[in-house]
N, C-alpha and C positions, 0 to 999 in steps of 0.2 A: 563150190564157188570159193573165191579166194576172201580173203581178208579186204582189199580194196573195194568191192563189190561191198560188201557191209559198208563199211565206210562209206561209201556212195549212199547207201540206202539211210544211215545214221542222218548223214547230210540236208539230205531233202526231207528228214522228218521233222530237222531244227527248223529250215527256213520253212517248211509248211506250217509247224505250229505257229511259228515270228512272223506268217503273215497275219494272223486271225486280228491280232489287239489292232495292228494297221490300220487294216481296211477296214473295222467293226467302228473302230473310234472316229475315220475318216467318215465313213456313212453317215455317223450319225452327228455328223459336225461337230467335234469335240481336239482339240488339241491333246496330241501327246506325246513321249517322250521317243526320238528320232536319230539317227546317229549325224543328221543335218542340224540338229540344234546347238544351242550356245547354252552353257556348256552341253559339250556331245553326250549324248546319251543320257543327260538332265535333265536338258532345258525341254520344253515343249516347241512343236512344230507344227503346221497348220492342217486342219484337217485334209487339205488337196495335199499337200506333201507325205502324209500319213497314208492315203489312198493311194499315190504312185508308188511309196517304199514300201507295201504290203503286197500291190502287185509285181513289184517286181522281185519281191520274196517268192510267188508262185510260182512268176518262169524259173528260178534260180531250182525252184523244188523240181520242179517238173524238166527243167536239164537236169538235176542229179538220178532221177527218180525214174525216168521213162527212155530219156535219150545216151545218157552215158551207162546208168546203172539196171536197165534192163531189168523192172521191178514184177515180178508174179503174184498175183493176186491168190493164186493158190500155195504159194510158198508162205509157211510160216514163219521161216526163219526174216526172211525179209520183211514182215509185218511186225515180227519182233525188232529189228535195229532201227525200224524207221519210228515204232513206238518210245522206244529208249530214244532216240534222237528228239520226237517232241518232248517225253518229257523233261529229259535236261535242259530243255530249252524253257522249258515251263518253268520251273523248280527256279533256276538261274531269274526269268522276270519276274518272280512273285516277291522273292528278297530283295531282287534291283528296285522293283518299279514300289514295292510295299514300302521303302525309304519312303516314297513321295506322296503316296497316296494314302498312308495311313494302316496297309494290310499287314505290317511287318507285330505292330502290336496295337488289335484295333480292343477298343471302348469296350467291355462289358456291361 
């Protein structure tokens, strides 16, 4: 496989992990921070907006992941770039979103 195929696979691990806080936070009716907020990617957003921008994090995974990048479930290397692609993604909201929430230097 080539390099853009990873890449692909990279892609849909980011927007699969980026959907979870979405639609978890959406569920459970909770405001959170949205690239539709004021300020972007600050401010809080409602939890029905939270809920459509986390599903449409999954089609976004699911065209990288199934439809353009042709993902094998038996391939390891492609379990490997989509893992590396959630967790940059993780890693990047833990220090973004830990500014707001407290997680960047919590209470002992």
């Amino acid at each position: 496989m080539n390099w853009l195929h990873y890449l692909l696979m990279f892609g849909g691990g980011v927007f699969l992990m980026n959907a979870v806080p979405h639609v978890v936070s959406g569920v459970l009716g909770q405001p959170f921070q949205s690239p539709f907020a004021k300020p972007r990617g600050e401010g809080l957003s409602s939890s029905t907006i939270n809920v459509l921008w986390g599903f449409a994090n999954l089609v976004l995974a699911y065209l990288l992941l199934i439809r353009l990048g042709a993902f094998h479930l038996d391939d390891g290397v492609d379990a490997l770039a989509i893992g590396l692609g959630g967790v940059a993604i993780s890693l990047f909201a833990a220090r973004h979103f830990g500014k707001f929430h407290g997680g960047n230097a919590p209470e002992r």
